[in-house]
C-alpha positions in Angstrom: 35.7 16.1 0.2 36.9 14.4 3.4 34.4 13.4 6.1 31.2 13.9 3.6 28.6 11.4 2.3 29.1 10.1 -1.0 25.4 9.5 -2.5 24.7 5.7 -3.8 22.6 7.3 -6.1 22.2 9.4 -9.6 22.0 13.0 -9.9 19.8 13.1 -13.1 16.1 13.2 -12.8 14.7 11.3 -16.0 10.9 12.9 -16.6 9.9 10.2 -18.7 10.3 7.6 -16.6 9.8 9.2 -12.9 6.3 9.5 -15.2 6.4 6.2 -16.1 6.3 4.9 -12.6 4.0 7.6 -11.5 0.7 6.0 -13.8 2.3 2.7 -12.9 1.9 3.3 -9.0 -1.9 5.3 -10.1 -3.2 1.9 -11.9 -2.1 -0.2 -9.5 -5.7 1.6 -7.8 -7.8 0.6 -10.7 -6.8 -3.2 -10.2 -7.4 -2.7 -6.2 -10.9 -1.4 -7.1 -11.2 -4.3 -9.2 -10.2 -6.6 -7.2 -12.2 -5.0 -4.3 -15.4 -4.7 -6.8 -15.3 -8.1 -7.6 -15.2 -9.6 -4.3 -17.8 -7.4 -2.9 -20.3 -9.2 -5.0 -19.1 -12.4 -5.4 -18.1 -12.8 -8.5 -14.1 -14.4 -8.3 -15.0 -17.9 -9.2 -17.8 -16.4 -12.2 -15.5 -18.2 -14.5 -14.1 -21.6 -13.5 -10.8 -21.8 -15.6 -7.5 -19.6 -15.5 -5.7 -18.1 -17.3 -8.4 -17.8 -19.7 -11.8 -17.0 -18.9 -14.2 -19.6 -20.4 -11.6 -20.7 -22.3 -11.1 -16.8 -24.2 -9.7 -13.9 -23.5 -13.1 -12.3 -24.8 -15.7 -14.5 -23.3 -18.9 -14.3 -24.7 -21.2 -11.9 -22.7 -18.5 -10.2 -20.5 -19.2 -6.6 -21.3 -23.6 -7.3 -20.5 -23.1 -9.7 -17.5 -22.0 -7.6 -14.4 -20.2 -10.4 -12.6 -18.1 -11.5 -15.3 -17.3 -7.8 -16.1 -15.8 -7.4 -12.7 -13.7 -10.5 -12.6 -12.5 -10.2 -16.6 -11.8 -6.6 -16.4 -9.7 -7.5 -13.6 -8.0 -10.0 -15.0 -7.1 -8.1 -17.7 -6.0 -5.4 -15.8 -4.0 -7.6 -14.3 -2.0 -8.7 -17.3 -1.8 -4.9 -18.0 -0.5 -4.4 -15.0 2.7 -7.1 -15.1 3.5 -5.6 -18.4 3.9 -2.8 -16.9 5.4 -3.0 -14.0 8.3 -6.1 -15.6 8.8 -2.5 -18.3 9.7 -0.3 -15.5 11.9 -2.6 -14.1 14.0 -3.0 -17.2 14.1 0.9 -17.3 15.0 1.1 -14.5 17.6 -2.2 -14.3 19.1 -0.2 -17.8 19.4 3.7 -16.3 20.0 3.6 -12.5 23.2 3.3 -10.8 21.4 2.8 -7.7 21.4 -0.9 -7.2 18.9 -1.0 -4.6 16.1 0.4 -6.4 17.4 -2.2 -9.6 16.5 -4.5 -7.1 13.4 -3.0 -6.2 12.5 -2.6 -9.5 13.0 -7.0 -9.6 11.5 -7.5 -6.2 8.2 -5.5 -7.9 8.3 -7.9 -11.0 8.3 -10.9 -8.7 5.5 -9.7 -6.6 3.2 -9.2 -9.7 3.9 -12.7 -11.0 3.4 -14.3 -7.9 0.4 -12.0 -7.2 -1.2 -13.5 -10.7 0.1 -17.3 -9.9 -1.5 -17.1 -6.5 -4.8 -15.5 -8.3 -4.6 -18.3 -10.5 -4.6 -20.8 -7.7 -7.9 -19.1 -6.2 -9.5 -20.2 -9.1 -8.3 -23.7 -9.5 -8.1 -25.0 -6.2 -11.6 -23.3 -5.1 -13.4 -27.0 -5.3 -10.5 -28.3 -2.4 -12.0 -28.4 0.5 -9.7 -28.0 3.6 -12.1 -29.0 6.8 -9.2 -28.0 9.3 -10.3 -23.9 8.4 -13.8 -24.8 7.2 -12.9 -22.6 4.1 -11.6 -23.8 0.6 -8.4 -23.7 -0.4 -9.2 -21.4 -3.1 -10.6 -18.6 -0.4 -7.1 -19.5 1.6 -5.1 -18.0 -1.8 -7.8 -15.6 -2.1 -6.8 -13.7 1.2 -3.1 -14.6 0.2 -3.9 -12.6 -3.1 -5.6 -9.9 -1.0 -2.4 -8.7 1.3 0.1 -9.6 -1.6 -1.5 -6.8 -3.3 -0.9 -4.4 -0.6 2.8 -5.1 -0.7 2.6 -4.8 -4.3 1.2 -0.9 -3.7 3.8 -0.6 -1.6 6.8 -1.4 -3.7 5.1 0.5 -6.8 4.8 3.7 -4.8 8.3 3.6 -3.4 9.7 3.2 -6.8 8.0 6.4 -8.2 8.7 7.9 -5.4 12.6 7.2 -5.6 12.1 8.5 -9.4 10.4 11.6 -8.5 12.2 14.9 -8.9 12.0 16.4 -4.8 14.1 12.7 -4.1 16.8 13.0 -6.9 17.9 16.9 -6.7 16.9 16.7 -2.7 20.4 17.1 -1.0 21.6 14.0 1.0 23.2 14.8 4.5 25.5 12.7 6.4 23.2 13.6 9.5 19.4 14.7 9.4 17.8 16.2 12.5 15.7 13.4 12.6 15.7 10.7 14.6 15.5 7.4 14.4 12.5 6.7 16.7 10.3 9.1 14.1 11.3 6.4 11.4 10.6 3.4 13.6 7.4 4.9 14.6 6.1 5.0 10.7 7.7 1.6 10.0 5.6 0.1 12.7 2.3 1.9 11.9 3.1 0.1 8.3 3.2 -3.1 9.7 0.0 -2.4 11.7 -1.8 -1.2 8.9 -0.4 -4.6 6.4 -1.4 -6.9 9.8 -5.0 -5.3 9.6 -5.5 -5.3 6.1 -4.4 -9.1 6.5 -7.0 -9.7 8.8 -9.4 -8.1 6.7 -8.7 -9.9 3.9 -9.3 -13.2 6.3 -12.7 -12.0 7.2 -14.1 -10.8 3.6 -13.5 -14.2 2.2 -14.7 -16.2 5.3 -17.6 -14.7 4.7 -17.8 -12.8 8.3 -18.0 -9.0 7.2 -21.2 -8.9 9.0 -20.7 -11.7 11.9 -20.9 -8.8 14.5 -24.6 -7.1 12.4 -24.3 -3.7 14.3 -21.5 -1.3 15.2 -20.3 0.5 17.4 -22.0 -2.3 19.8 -22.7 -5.7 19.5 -26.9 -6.5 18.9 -27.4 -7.3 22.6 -25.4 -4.0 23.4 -21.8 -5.2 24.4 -18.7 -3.9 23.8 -17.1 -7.1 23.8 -19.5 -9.9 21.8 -21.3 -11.9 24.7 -20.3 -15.7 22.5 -17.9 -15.9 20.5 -17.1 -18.3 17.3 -14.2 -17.8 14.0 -16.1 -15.5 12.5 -17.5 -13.2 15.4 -13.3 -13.4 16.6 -12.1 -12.2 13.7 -14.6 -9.9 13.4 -13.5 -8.0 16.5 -10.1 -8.6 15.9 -10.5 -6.1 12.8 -12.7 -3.6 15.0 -9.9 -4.0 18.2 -7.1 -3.1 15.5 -9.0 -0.4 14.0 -9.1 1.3 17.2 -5.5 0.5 17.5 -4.5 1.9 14.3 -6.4 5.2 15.2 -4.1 5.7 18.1 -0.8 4.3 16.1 -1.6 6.7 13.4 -2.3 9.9 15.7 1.0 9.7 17.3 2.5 9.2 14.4 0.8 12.4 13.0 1.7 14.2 16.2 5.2 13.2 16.2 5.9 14.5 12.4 3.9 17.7 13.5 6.0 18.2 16.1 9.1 17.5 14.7 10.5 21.1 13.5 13.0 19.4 10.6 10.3 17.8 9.2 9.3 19.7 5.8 5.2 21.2 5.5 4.5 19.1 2.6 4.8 15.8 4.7 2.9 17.5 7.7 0.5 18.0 5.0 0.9 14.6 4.4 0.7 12.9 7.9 -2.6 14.9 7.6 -3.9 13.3 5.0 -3.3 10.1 6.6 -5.3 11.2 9.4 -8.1 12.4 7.1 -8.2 8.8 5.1 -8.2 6.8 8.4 -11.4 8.3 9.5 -13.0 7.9 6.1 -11.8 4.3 6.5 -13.4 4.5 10.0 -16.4 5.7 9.0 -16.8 3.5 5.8 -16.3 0.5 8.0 -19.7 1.3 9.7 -21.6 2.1 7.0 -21.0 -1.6 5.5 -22.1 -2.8 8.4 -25.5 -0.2 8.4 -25.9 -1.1 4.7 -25.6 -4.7 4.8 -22.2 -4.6 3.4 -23.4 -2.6 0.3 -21.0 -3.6 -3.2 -20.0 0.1 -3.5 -19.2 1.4 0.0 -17.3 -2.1 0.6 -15.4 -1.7 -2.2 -14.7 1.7 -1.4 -13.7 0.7 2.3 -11.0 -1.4 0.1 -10.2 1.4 -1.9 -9.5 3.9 1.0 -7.7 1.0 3.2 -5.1 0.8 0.7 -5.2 4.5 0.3 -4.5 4.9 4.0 -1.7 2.2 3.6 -0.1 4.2 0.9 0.0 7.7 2.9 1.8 5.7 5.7 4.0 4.2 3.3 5.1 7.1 1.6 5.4 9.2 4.7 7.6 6.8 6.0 9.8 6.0 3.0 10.6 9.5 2.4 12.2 9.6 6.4 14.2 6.5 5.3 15.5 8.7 2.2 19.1 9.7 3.5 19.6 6.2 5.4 18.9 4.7 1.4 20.8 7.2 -1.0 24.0 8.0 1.1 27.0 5.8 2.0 29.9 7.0 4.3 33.3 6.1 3.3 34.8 4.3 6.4 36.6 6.2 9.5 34.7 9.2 8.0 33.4 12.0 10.4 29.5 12.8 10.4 28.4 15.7 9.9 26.7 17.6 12.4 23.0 19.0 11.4 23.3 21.8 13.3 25.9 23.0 11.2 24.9 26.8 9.6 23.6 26.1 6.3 22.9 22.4 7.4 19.3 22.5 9.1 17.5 21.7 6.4 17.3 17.6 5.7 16.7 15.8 2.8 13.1 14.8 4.4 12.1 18.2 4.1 13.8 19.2 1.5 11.7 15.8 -0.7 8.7 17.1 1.2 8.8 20.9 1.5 6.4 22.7 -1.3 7.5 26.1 -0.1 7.4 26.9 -3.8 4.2 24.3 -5.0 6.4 22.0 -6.8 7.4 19.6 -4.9 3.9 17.8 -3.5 4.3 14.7 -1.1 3.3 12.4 -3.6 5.0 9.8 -6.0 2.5 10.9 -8.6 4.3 14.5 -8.7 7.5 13.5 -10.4 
């Protein structure tokens, strides 16, 4: 029909992979906490070679030896992991007509395999010293490793999420009563959140998790550190961007509250984002109280990407018209406040006015 949106996308919802992607997206959480586990208590360099570990991919003593269960497991999960996820995308490359989320499903493949190259390179080019950093180049890859798996969360979850039922048999409108300052707000708060997991990453392998001891205050009772060196600076650079994020993420959560054309499952959701940034929060202290404790630093991990994926998935589902409609040219757009046309495709991926349709990719 004249003047409407033709939808770049397919009409068929296919349970068994919208499934597929869903565990995909879920393990990509066990390799975090991996990941996460094994840093916490220094185990990444507990074997010396790559992509073998001592030479086997069943090293003698792995399953009795705490450090080199942490850092084999995850290597394994790892390989588990890019079978996966190069699986999905051949699915995907064989049954969608969309071509972005073909591409999407490549982009993820390349991610994984540079993820594991750059893992590799932590290992083997720990001994190089680089004075300029006072670091190794082996801990440089390491927090290369550490925000490319962030991205590599991302792309997961907006793959099951373009798979999952609410997005295919959602209705696409040529106009949504949202506007585009709610999506711009959510696409910075994502690139907040990836700049302060970045620096994170930075301080847990230079060693300067604890550079500032206390919290909320500084020992001699500052706000602001009285000297300052690399590690004390990036210290409070991940504290100053906490508090930042806390503000970033509020008005997002306000703004989606607010917004009347915004469904109740992703209020729920912008909730839950809330909720997971003060666990982060209060996490944060207590590895400082604790003396950066294995298991509530690993946890602080956990829930950071966590927190990351709520933002990400909010936001993604308030890009979902602008990625699965095209307009043929010199067409009219629609008006949202046509009768019948209120309801946008937002809501309609995150409304659970009936329990199905939860805001999460792991619902397909």
């Amino acid at each position: 029909m004249p003047g409407r949106f033709q939808p770049d996308r397919t009409s068929i919802y296919k349970p068994a992979l919208a499934w597929a992607a869903a565990i995909g997206a879920g393990w990509v959480f066990v390799l975090v906490v991996l990941g996460a586990f094994t840093t916490s208590i220094g185990a990444g360099m507990v074997f010396q070679d790559w992509p073998l570990s001592n030479g086997s991919l069943n090293p003698a003593g792995w399953l009795r030896n705490a450090a080199m269960f942490a850092e084999h497991s995850h290597r394994l999960s790892a390989g588990l992991m890019a079978t996966v996820t190069l699986l999905l995308a051949v699915a995907v490359a064989r049954s969608e007509p969309r071509r972005w989320l073909r591409r999407l499903g490549w982009f993820a493949v390349g991610l994984v395999l540079l993820q594991a190259v750059v893992g590799g390179l932590r290992v083997l080019l720990n001994p190089v010293e680089v004075t300029a950093v006072d670091t190794s180049l082996g801990q440089l890859f390491a927090m290369l490793h550490a925000v490319l798996a962030q991205v590599f969360v991302c792309a997961l979850l907006a793959i099951a999420a373009a798979l999952s039922r609410p997005w295919i048999e959602g209705p696409v409108r040529a106009a949504t009563g949202l506007g585009g300052g709610l999506r711009r707000l959510g696409a910075w708060c994502c690139g907040l959140l990836l700049a302060q997991l970045a620096i994170a990453a930075v301080m847990r392998h230079s060693f300067a998790g604890l550079a500032i001891p206390t919290f909320p205050l500084t020992p001699d009772g500052r706000l602001v550190p009285a000297r300052w060196d690399s590690g004390i600076g990036i210290n409070f650079a991940h504290r100053a961007m906490a508090f930042a994020l806390a503000v970033a993420l509020g008005w997002l959560a306000a703004a989606v509250w607010r917004d009347r054309s915004v469904g109740a499952g992703a209020k729920r959701l912008a909730a839950l984002m809330v909720i997971l940034l003060a666990a982060q929060i209060a996490l944060g202290a207590t590895v400082i109280w604790t003396g950066r404790n294995a298991y509530f630093t690993t946890a602080h991990v956990l829930v950071g990407a966590l927190t990351m994926a709520a933002t990400f998935l909010l936001t993604w589902a308030l890009y979902r018209d602008e990625l699965e409609r095209t307009r043929p040219a010199g067409a009219p757009v629609e008006s949202p406040t046509e009768p019948g046309r209120a309801l946008t495709a937002e809501a309609t991926f995150l409304a659970d006015a009936d329990g199905r349709n939860a805001p999460s990719c792991l619902h397909p």
